[in-house]
C-alpha positions as CSV (number, residue, x, y, z in Angstrom):
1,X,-4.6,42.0,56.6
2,X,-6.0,44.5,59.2
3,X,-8.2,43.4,61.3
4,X,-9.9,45.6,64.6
5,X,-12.6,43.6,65.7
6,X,-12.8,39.8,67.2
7,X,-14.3,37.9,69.5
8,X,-12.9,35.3,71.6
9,X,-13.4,32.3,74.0
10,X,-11.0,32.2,77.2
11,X,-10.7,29.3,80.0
12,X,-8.7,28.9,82.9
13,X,-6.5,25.7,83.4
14,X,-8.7,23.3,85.4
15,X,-6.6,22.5,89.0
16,X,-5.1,19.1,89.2
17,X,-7.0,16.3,91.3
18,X,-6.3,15.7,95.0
19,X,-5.3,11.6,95.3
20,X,-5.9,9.4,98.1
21,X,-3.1,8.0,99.7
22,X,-1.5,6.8,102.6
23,X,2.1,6.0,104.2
24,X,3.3,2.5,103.6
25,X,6.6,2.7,105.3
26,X,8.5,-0.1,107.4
27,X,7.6,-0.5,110.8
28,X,4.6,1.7,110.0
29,X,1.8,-0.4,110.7
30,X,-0.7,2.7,111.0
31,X,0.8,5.2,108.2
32,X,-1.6,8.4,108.5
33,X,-3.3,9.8,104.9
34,X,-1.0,10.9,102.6
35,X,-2.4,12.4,99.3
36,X,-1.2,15.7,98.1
37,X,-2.6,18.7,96.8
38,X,-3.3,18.9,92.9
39,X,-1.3,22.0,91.5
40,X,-3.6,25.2,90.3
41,X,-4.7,25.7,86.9
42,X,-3.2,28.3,84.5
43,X,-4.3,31.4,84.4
44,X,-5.1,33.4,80.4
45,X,-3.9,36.8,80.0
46,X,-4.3,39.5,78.0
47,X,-0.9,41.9,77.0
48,X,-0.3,44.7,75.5
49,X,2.4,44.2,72.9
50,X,3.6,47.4,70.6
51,X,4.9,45.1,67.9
52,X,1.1,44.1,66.8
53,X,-0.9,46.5,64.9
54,X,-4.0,44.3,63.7
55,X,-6.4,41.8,65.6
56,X,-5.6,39.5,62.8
57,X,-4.1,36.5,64.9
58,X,-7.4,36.0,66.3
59,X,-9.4,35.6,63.2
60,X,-9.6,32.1,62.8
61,X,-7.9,31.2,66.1
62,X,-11.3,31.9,68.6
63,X,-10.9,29.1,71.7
64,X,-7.5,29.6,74.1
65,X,-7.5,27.5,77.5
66,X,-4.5,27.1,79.7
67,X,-2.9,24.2,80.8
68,X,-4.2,21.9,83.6
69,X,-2.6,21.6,87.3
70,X,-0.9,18.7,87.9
71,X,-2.3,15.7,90.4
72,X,-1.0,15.2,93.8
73,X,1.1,12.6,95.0
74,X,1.7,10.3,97.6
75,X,3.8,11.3,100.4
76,X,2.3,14.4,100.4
77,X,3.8,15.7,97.6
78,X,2.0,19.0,95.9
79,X,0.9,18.8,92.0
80,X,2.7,21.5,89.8
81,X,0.9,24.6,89.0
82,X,-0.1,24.8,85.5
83,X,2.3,27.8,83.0
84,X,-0.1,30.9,82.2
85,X,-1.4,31.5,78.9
86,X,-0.1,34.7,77.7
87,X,-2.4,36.5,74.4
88,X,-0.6,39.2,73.1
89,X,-2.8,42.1,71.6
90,X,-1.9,45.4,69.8
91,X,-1.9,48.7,71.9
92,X,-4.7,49.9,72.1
93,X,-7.4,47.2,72.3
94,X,-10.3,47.4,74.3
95,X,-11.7,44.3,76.3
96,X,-15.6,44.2,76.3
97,X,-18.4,41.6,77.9
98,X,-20.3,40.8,74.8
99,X,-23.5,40.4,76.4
100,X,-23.8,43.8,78.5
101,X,-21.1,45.7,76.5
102,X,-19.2,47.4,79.7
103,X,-15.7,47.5,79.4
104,X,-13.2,45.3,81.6
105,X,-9.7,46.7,80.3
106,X,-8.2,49.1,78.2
107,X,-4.5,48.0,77.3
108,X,-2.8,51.4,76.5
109,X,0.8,51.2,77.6
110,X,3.4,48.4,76.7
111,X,3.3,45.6,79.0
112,X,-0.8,46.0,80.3
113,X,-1.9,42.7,81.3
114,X,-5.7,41.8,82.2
115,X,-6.8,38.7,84.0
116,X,-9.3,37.3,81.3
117,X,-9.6,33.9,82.7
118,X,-7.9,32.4,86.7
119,X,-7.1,28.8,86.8
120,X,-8.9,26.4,89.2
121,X,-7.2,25.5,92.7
122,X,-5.9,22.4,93.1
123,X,-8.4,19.6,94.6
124,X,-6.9,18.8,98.1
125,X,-5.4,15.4,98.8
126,X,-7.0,13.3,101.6
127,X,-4.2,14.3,103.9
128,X,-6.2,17.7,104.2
129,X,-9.3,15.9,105.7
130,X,-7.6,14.2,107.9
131,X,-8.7,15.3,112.1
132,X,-8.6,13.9,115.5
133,X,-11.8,12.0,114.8
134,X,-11.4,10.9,111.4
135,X,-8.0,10.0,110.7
136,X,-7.7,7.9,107.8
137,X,-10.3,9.8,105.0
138,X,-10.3,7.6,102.1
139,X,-11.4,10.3,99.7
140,X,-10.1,13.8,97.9
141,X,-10.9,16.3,95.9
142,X,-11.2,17.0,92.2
143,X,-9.5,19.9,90.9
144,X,-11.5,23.3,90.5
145,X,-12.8,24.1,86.8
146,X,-11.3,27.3,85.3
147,X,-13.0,30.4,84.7
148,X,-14.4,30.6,80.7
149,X,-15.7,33.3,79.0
150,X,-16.3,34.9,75.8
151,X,-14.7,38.4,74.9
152,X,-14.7,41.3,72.5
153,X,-11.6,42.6,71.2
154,X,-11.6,46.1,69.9
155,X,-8.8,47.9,68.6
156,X,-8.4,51.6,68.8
157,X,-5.1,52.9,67.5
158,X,-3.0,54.8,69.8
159,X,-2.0,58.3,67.4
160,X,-1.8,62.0,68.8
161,X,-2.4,63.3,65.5
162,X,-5.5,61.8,63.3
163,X,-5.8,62.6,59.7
164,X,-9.3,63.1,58.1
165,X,-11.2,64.5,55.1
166,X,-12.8,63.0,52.2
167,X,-11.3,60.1,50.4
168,X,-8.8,61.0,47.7
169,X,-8.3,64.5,49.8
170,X,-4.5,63.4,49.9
171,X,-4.1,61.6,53.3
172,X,-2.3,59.1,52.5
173,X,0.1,61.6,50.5
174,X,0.6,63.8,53.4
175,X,1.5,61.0,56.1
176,X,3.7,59.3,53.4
177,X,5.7,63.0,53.1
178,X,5.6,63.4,56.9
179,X,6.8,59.9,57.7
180,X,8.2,56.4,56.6
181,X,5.0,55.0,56.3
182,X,4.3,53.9,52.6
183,X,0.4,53.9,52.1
184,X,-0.9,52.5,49.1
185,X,-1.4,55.5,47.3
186,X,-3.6,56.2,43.7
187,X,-5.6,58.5,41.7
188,X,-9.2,57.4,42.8
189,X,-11.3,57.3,45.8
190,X,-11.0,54.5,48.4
191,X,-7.2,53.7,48.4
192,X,-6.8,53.5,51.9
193,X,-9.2,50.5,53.1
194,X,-7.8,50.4,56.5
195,X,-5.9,53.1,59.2
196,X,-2.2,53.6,58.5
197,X,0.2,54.5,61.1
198,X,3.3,56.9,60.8
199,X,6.0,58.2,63.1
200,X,7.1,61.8,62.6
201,X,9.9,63.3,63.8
202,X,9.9,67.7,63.5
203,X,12.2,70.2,65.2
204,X,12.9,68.1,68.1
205,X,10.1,66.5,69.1
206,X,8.0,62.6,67.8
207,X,4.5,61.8,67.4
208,X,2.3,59.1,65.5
209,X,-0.1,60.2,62.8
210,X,-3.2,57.9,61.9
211,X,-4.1,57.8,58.4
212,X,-7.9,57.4,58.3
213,X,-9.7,55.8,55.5
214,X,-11.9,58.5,54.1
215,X,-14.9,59.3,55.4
216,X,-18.4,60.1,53.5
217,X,-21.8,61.6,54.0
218,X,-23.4,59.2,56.3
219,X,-20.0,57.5,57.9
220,X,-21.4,57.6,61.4
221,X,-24.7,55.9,60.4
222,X,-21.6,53.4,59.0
223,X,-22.0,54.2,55.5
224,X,-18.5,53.1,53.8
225,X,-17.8,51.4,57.1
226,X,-17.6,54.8,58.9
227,X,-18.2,53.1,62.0
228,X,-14.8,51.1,62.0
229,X,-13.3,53.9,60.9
230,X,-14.0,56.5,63.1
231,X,-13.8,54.7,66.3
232,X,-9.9,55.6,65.1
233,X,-9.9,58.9,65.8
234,X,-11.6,58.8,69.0
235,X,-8.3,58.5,71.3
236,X,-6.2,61.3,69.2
237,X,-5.7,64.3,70.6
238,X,-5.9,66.1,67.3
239,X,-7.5,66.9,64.3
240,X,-5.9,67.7,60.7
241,X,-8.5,68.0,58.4
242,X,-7.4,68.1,55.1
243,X,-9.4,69.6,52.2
244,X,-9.0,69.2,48.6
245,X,-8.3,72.1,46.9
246,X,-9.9,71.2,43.8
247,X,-13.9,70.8,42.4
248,X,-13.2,67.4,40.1
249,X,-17.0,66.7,40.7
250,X,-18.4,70.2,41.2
251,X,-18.4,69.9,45.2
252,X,-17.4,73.4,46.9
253,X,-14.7,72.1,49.0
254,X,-15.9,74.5,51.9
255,X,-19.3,71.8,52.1
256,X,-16.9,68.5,52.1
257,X,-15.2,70.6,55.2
258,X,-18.6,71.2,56.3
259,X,-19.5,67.7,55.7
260,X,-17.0,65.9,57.3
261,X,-17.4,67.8,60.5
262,X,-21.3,67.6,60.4
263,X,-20.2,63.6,60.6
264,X,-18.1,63.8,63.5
265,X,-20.4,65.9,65.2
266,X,-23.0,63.0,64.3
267,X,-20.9,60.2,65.7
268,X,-20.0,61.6,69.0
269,X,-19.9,65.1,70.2
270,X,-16.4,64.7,71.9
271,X,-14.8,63.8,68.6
272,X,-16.1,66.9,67.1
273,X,-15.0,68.9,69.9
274,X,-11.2,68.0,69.1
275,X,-8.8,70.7,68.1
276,X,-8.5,70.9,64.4
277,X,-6.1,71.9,62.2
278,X,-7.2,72.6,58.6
279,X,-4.9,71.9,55.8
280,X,-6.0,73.1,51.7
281,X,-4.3,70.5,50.3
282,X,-3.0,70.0,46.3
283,X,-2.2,73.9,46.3
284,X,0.4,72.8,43.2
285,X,-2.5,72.3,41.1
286,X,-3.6,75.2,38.5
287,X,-6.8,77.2,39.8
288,X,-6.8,76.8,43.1
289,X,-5.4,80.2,44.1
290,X,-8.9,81.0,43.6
291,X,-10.4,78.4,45.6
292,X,-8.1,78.9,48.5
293,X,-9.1,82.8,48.9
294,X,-12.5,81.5,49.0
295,X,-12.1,78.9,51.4
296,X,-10.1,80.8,53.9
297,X,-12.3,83.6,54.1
298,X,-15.2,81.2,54.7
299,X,-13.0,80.0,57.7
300,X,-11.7,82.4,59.2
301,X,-15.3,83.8,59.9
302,X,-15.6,80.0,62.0
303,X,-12.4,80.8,63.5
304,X,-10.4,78.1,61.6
305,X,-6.7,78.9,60.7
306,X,-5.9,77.4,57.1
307,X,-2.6,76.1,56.2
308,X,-2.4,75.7,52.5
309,X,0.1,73.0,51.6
310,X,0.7,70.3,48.7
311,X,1.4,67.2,50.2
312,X,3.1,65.6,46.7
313,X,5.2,68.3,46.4
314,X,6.3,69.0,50.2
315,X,5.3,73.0,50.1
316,X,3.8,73.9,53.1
317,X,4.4,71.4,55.7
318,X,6.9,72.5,57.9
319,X,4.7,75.5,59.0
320,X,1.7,72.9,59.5
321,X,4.2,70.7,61.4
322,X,5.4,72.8,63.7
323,X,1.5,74.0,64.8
324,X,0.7,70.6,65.6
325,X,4.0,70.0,67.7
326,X,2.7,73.6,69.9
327,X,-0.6,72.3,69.8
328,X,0.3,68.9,71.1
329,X,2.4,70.5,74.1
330,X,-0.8,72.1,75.3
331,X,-3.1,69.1,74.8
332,X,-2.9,66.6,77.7
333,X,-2.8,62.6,76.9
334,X,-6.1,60.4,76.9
335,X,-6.7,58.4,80.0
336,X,-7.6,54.6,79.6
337,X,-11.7,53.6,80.0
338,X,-12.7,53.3,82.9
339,X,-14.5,49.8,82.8
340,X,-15.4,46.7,85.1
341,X,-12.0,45.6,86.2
342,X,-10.5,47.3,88.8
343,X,-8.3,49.8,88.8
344,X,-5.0,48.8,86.7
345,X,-2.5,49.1,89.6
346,X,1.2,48.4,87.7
347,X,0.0,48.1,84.2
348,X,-3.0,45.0,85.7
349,X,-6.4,44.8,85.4
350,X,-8.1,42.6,87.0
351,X,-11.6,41.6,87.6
352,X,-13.7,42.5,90.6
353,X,-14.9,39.1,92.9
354,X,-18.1,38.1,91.5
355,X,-20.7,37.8,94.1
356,X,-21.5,34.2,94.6
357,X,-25.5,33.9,93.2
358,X,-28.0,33.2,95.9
359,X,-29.5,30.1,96.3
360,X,-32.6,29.0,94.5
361,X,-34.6,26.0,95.0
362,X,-38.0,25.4,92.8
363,X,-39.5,22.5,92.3
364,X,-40.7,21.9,88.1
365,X,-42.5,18.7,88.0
366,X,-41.1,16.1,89.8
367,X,-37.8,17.0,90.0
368,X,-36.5,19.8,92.4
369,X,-33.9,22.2,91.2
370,X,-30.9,23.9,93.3
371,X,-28.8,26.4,91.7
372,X,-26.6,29.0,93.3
373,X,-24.2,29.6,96.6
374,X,-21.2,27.7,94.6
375,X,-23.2,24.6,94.4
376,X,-21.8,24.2,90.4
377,X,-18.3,24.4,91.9
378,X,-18.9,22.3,94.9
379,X,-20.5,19.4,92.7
380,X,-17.3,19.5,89.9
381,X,-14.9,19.1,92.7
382,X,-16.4,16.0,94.3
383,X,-15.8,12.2,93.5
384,X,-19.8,11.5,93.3
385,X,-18.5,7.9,92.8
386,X,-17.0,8.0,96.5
387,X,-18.9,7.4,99.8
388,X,-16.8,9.0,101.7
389,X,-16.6,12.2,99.3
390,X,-21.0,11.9,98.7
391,X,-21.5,12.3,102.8
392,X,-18.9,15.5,102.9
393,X,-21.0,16.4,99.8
394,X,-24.5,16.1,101.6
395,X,-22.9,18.1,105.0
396,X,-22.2,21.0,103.0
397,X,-25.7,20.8,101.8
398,X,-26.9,20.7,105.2
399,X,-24.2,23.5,106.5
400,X,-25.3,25.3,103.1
401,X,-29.5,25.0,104.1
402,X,-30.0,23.6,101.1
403,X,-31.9,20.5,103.2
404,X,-33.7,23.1,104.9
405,X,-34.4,24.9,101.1
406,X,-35.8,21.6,100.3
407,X,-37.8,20.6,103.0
408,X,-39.8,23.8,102.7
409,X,-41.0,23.0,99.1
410,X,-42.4,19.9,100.1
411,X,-39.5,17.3,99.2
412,X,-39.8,13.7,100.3
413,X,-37.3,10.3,100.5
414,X,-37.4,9.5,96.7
415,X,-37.7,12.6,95.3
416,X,-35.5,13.9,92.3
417,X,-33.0,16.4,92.7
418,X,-31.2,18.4,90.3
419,X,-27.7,20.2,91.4
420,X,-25.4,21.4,88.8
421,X,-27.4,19.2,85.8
422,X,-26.5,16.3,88.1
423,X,-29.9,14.3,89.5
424,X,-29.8,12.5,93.1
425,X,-32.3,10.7,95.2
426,X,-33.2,12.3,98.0
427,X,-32.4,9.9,100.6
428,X,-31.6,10.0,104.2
429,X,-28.0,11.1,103.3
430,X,-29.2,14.6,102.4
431,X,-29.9,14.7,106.4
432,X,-26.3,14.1,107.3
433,X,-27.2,10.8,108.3
């Protein structure tokens, strides 16, 4: 099953929990804190791999989340870092936002990896708290969650040479002749229901061929699923239009040509601007001497050079073949999209630091809600259940001016606040007392 469109859920490994702990060794009457580090989360990749050609594996499988860190332990001892999550995608696929449709990666090459989700850092053991006036901290902290998001997948096959033209024009003919690929192949409209891919080797020199399903009037308004069909011509470099050399229906094959190109044009002006080389296909066929005559005088007054072939019967191709190989020497290769993640230094994209959100403070009712400044992290990586771990809580509050925040929208000893979905009491703590 082909499949060039899903949409996934990511999240980093959550870092392991810092642990409280101290030395209890002989003759040690005073042992100092000794609670390790929890190990970091896993991170989720994205990577290109050339043996996929579909999205498939992700159509029932939507949720992926790395392992955990490990905790610390005592005597100091540093949790394990968590393995990475490695998702392997087809070259090719293009990594989207959902919500503001930018693009974050574009996996062309073998090997091109993209940081969809980090793992947390590990909470730090109670050894990390421990200074010249507070030397025995009886409290740590929990690991950090892991970054989640959703994702669009959307695969664009890689080809230098894209085949298009009406359906039943002979596509799938003409790459089967070319290449090894083996279409499916029959005598009506609508064979091909999904791109085909074929290597094809000519007087010294390989390229890949894409197959397209065949287009109608209307495709790029994504009648007959144009849409998802012509998004896979948009990275070739060029063109073969092939034209049935036949009327079965009546149709002048000189409008299909027209047709077809009025639709790319429609869909996006730099797909019509591709070179294109026109093929008359089904020349074997009885009566379309005539047509051809026709047809390439029609094009030659466009400009168009016309390669009559038959694709079943092989006549033809090696002149068309070796055009494309010259025009492919003079036609450079795509670049990758230029998205939201930086630039892919060594085959990796990663994603530019998000700005930490400003603080906001409004009171709704009687409760008084903070959001912002890494408040959501602070809050998931401290023991709320721990004294100790509350009154570091309510000094970075104070450090943060949060308090201050507060204080201006009228809060009072008693009052209802909201951090991170989690509701205190103001009391005299939130003063660093």
């Amino acid at each position: 099953m082909f499949l060039d469109y899903a949409k996934i859920h990511v999240k980093g490994g959550d870092g392991g929990d810092g642990i409280v702990a101290f030395r209890r060794e002989p003759y040690v009457p005073r042992g100092g804190p000794a609670g390790g580090n929890g190990g970091k989360g896993g991170d989720v990749w994205l990577v290109a791999d050339p043996s996929l050609t579909t999205l498939e594996d992700f159509r029932y499988t939507k949720h992926y989340r790395a392992e955990r860190g490990e905790r610390g332990g005592g005597a100091n001892k540093q949790g394990a870092s968590a393995p990475d999550l490695i998702i392997k995608v087809p070259l090719g696929t293009v990594v989207r936002d959902p919500e503001t449709k930018q693009v974050l990666a574009d996996l062309v090459e073998p090997g091109m990896r993209f940081l969809a989700a980090r793992g947390g850092r590990g909470g730090w053991g109670n050894s990390h708290f421990a200074t010249s006036t507070h030397k025995a901290p009886n409290y740590a902290e929990r690991g950090e969650p892991g970054e989640e998001r959703w994702l669009e997948l959307e695969l664009k096959m890689l080809a230098d040479v894209g085949l298009v033209g009406f359906p039943n024009a002979g596509k799938s003919t003409l790459i089967s002749a070319i290449s090894r690929a083996r279409p499916k192949i029959a005598d009506y409209p609508f064979t091909t229901l999904y791109p085909n891919l074929g290597v094809v080797s000519h007087a010294g020199e390989t390229f890949v061929v894409a197959d397209i399903p065949g287009l109608i009037e209307g495709a790029h308004e994504g009648l007959g699923l144009g849409h998802r069909f012509l998004k896979h011509v948009e990275r070739t470099r060029l063109l073969i239009h092939l034209v049935e050399a036949t009327s079965p229906d009546g149709s002048d094959p000189w409008e299909r040509f027209v047709k077809i190109n009025d639709e790319l044009r429609a869909y996006s002006s730099d797909l019509a601007a591709k070179r294109q080389l026109v093929a008359l296909n089904k020349m074997d066929l009885p009566g379309t001497a005539e047509i051809a005559e026709e047809f390439i005088r029609k094009a030659a007054t466009h400009g168009y050079t016309v390669y009559p072939i038959s694709a079943k019967e092989g006549t033809g191709l090696p002149l068309l073949l070796d055009q494309v190989v010259e025009e492919l020497k003079r036609i450079p290769k795509p670049e990758p999209i230029a998205g939201l993640a930086e630039e892919a230094q060594e085959g990796v994209y990663r994603f530019k630091p998000e700005e930490e959100e400003p603080l906001v403070v409004k009171r709704e009712g009687d409760v008084y809600r903070v959001a912002g400044a890494g408040l959501e992290r602070l809050v998931a990586m401290t023991d709320l259940a721990n004294e100790e771990a509350l009154r570091r809580f309510y000094h970075i509050l104070l450090k943060r001016g949060v308090i201050d925040r507060l204080r201006q929208e009228g809060v009072e000893y008693g009052d209802t606040v909201e951090i991170a979905g989690v509701e205190f009491e103001y009391t005299r703590g939130f003063d660093g007392l």
